[in-house]
C-alpha positions as CSV (number, residue, x, y, z in Angstrom):
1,X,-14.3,-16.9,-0.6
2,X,-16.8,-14.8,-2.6
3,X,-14.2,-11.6,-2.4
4,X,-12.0,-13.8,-4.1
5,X,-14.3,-14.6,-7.1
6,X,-15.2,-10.9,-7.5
7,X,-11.5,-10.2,-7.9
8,X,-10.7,-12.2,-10.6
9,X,-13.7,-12.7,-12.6
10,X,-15.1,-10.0,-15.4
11,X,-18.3,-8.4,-14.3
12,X,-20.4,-5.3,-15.7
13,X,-22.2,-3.4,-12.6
14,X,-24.8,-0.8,-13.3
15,X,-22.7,2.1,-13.0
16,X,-22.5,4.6,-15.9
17,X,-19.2,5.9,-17.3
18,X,-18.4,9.2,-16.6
19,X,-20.3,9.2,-13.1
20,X,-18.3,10.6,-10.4
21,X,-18.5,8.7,-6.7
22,X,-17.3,10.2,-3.6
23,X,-16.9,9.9,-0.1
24,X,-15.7,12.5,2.6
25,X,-13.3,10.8,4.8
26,X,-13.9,10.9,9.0
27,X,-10.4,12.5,8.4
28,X,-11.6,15.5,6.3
29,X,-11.0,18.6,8.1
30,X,-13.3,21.0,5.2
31,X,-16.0,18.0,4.9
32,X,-15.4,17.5,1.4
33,X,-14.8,14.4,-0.6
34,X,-11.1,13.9,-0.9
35,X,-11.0,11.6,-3.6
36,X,-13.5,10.7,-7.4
37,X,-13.9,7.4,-8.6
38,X,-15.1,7.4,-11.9
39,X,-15.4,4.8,-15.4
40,X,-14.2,6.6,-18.3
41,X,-15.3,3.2,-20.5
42,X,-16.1,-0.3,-19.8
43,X,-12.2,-1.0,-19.3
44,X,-11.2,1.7,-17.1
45,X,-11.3,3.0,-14.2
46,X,-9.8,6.3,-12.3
47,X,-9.5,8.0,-9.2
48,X,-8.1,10.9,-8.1
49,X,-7.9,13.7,-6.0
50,X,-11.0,15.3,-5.4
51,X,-11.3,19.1,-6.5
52,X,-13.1,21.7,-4.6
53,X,-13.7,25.3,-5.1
54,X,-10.1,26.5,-4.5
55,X,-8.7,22.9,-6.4
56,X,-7.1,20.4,-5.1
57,X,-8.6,19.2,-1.4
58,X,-6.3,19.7,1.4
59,X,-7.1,16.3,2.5
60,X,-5.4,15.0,-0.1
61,X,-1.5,15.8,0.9
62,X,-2.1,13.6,4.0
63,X,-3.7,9.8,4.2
64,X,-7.3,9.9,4.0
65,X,-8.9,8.2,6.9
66,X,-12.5,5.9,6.7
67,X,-13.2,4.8,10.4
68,X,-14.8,1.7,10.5
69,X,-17.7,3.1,12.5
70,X,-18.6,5.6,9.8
71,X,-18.0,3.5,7.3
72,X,-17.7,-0.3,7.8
73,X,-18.7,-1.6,4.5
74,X,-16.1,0.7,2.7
75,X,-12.9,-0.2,5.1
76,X,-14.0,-3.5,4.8
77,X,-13.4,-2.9,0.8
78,X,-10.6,-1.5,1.1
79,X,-9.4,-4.6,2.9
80,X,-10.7,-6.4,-0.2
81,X,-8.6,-3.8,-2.5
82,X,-5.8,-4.2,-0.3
83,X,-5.4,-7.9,-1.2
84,X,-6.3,-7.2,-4.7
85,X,-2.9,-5.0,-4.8
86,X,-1.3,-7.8,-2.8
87,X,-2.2,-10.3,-5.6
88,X,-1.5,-7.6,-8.3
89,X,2.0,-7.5,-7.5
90,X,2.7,-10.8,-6.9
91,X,1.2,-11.5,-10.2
92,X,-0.8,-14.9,-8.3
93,X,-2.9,-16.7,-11.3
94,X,-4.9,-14.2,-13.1
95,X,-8.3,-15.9,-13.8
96,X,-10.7,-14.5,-15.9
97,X,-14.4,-15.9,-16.0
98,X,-17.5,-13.7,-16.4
99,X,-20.0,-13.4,-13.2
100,X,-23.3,-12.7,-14.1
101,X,-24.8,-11.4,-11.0
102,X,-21.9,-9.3,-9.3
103,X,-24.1,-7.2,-6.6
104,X,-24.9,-10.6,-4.9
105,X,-21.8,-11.5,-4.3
106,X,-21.3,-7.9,-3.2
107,X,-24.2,-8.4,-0.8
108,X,-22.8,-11.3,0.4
109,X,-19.3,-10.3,1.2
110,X,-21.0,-7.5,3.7
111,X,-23.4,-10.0,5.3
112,X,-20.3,-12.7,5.8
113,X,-17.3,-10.1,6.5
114,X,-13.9,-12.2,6.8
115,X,-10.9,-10.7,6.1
116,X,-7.6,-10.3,8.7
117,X,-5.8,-7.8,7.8
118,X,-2.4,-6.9,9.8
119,X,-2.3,-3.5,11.5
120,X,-0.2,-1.0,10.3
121,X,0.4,-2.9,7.5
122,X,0.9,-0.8,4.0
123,X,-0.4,-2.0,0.7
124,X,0.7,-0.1,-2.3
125,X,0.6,-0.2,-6.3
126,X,1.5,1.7,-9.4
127,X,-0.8,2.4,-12.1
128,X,-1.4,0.7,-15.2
129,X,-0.7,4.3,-16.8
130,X,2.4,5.0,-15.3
131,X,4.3,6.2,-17.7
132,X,7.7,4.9,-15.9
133,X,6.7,6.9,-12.7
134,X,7.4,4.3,-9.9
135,X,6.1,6.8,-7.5
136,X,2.5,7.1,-8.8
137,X,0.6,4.8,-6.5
138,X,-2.3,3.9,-4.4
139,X,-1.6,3.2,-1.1
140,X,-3.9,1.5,1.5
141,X,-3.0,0.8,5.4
142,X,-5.0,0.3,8.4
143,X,-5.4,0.7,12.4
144,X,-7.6,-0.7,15.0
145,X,-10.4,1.1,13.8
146,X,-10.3,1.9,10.3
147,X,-8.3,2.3,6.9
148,X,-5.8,5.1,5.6
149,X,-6.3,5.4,1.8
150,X,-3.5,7.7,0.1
151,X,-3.1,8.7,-3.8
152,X,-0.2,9.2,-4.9
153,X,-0.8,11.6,-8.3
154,X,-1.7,14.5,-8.9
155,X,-3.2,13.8,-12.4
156,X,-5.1,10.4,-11.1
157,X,-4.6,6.9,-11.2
158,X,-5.8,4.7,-13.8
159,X,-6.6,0.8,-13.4
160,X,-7.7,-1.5,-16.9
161,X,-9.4,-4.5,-17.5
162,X,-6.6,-7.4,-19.4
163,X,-9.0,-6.2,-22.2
164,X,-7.8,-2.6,-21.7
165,X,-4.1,-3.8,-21.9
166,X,-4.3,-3.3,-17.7
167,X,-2.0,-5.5,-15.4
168,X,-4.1,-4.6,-11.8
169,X,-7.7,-6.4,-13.2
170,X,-8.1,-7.0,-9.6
171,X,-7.9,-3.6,-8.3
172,X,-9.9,-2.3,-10.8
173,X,-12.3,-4.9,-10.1
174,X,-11.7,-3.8,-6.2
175,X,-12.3,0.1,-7.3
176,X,-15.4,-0.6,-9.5
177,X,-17.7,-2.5,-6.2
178,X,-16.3,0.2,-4.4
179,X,-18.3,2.9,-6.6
180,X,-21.4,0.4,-6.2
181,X,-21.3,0.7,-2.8
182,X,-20.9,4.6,-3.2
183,X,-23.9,4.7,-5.6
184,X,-26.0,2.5,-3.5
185,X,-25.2,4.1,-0.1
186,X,-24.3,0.8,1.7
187,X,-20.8,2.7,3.3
């Protein structure tokens, strides 16, 4: 499966660090983005609560929700982040590799869509900077017709490369086509 080699291989897109990507959920009740995504160097990655004009989104204290109508290419990421966090904490073998052209296997995984995911099933993971917090984590679930995306941290999450000294390379792999979808427009 081509989700499966971007997951565990190393690839650079052509996103700059320090760019912010966003997307307002079909949940958001002030149609502001709930949530940034953005490189702070070639190793990491963040996201966090989106801030607007008064701080912190009020979309954030409840699950964010992407229909799959709106947005099909971006639940159907998430589905691919949800099995990255399901491989991340199982620790399955961690393959690294480099993958020179990563926005055609992106393209590809949204012409060939095939991934089952159980409904009302809950995928979650802590940080790489957790700092012994258990509770700081992203959480991803889904219905019928779409996915449920929930941060868990005020201050943001933060996901490495094994370079980095990260443990969830597939998440932040996960997180980083993501923001290439984002940047490109392809939700």
């Amino acid at each position: 499966m081509s989700y499966e080699k971007l997951l565990d291989g190393t690839f650079n897109l052509p996103i700059d660090v320090e760019d912010f990507f966003s997307v307002v959920p079909s949940s958001s009740k002030d149609n502001l983005p709930s949530f940034d995504l953005f490189l702070t160097s070639d190793q990491d990655i963040h996201i966090l609560p989106a801030l607007n004009f008064s701080g912190i989104s009020d979309d954030y204290f409840e699950n964010m929700y992407f229909s799959s109508t709106e947005y099909p290419n971006l639940v159907y990421f998430l589905k691919i982040l949800a099995i990255a966090i399901s491989k991340d904490n199982t620790k399955t073998n961690e393959k690294n590799y480099d993958i020179d052209n990563p926005e055609i296997i992106i393209k590809n995984i949204i012409e060939n869509p095939n991934i089952d995911i159980n409904i009302g099933e809950s995928f979650s993971i802590v940080h790489d900077d957790n700092g012994g917090n258990q509770n700081e984590t992203l959480l991803v679930s889904f219905d019928d017709n779409g996915a449920y995306l929930k941060i868990n941290c005020m201050d943001g999450l933060r996901f490495r490369t094994f370079f980095g000294g990260g443990k969830k390379h597939r998440v932040r792999n996960a997180l980083i086509a993501i923001c290439y979808l984002i940047k490109h427009q392809i939700l």
